[in-house]
N, C-alpha and C positions, 0 to 999 in steps of 0.2 A: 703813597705809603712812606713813613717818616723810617729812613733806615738805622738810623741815630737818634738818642734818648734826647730830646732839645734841651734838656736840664745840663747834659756833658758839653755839648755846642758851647751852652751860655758859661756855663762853669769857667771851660777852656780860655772861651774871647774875654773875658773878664781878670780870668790871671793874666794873662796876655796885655793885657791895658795895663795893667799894673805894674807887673815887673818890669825893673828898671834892668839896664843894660849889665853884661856881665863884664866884672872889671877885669880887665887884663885878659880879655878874649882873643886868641888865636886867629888872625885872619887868615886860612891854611890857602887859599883859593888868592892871587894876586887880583889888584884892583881892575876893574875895567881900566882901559886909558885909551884916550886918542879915537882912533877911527872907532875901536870895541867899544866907546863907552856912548850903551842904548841912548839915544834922544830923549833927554827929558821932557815929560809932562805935567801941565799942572794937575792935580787929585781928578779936578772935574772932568778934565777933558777925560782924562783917561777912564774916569767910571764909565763916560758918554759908549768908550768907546769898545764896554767891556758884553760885547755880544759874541755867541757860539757865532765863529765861520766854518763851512761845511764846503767848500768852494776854494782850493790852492790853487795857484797855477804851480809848475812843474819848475820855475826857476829855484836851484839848492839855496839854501843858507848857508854861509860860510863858515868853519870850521872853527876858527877866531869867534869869530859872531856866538854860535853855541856857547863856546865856555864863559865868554863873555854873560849869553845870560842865565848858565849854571852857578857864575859868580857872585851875580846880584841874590839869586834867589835863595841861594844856600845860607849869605850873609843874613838877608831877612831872616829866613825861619831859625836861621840862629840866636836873633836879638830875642827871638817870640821864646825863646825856649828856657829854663832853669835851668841854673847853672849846675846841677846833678846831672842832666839827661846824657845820655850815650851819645857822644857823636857821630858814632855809627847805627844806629839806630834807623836811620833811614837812608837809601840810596836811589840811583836811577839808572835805570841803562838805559843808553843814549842810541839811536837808530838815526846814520842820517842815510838821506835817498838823493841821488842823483840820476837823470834820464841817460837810459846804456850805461848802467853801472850797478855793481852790487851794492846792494847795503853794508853801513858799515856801522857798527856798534864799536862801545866801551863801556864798563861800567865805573860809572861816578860817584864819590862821595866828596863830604866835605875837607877832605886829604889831599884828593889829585884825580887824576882817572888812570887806567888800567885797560886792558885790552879784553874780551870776551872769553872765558876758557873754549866755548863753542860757540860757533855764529852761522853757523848752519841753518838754523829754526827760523832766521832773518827775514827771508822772502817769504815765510808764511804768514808776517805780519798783515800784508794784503788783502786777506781774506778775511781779517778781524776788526782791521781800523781803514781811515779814510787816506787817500794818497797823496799826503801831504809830505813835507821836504824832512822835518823831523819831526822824532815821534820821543818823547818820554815819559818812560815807562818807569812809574815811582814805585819806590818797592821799602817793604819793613821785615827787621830782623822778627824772628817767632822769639827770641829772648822774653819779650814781655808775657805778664802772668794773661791767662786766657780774659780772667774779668774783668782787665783792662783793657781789651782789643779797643772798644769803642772809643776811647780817649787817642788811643794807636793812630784808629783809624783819622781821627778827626787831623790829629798830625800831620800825617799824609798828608790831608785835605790843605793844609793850610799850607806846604811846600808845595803841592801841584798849582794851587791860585799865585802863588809867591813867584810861581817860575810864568804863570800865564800871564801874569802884570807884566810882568820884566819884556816877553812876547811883546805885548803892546805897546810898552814904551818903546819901542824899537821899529816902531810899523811893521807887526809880523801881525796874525791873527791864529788863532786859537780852536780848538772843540777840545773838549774836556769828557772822557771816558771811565765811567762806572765800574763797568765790568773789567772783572779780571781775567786775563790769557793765563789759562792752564801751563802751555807750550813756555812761555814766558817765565810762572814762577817755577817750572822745572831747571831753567835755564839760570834762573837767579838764585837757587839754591845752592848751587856751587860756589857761587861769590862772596864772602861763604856759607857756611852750610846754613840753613834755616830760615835765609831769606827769603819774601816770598813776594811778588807782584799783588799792588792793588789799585794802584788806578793811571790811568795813559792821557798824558796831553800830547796833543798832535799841532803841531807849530809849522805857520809858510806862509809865502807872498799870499794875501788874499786876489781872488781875482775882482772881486770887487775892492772900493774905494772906501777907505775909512775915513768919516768924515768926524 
């Protein structure tokens, strides 16, 4: 079932190739550097190695490492985007997992991050998604008019893969999640109000070998 008009998709990736970079753009997120900055790969390798993993092992990602690839990703979907668009427009709250240890969220945008008003709802993530080391949960303001959701949505779509590549270049692996957490956009509503969860990448060591 096509959930998306394929006319918006092609619409979108089409401006998207087009538009030239915006000048005098704010890098608000600092550069990766040094140890942070994900291992580059070339195009190919990296499509080779753009498969759902479903299989983490329990080793965390480090704290650096995450912003590191919230920095990369936010950059991208910034170049993809017209220089009108809201910079708040889209966010993420960020979950990371350690073994004997709470979860610990913040939520991200292209500004900085911030701490969670509740984080209580955390450990019911488990019950929704796979248990891997982080989980982001990409979310969109309701500011947009209803009949453009799909255009919205595709947005999303393109910072979730934005941040999944970044995952990979960095030898992390990936599954990428549809459905929305109710519990989630309750949570993201606060940050502030209208926001709303639409789709979850879930990011960690794979336990298999990415070749």
């Amino acid at each position: 079932m096509t959930l998306l008009p394929i006319a918006d998709v092609v619409e979108y990736v089409e401006g998207t190739r087009r538009r030239a970079p915006t000048a005098g753009a704010r890098a608000q997120w600092p550069a990766p550097r040094g140890a942070d900055r994900p291992a580059p790969l070339l195009p190919a390798r990296m499509l080779d190695r753009r498969r759902t993993i479903r299989d983490f092992t329990t080793q965390p990602v480090a704290e650096d490492r995450v912003r590191a690839l919230l920095a990369t990703a936010f950059a991208t979907h910034r170049r993809a985007r017209p220089a009108s668009a809201d910079e708040q427009e889209y966010a993420v709250i960020v979950v990371r997992r350690s073994p004997g240890e709470p979860p610990q969220g913040v939520y991200a945008t292209p500004a900085g991050t911030r701490p969670l008003t509740d984080d209580a709802w955390l450990p019911l993530l488990a019950d929704h998604y796979t248990d891997a080391a982080v989980l982001f949960l990409v979310c969109g303001t309701a500011r947009r008019a209803r009949a453009d959701y799909p255009r919205h949505l595709v947005g999303a779509g393109a910072l979730t893969h934005a941040l999944w590549l970044a995952a990979l270049s960095a030898g992390l692996g990936g599954w990428v999640f549809g459905r929305s957490c109710h519990r989630a956009t309750v949570a993201a509503g606060r940050q502030p109000a209208g926001t709303r969860h639409l789709l979850t990448l879930a990011v960690g060591h794979p336990k298999e070998t990415l070749t």
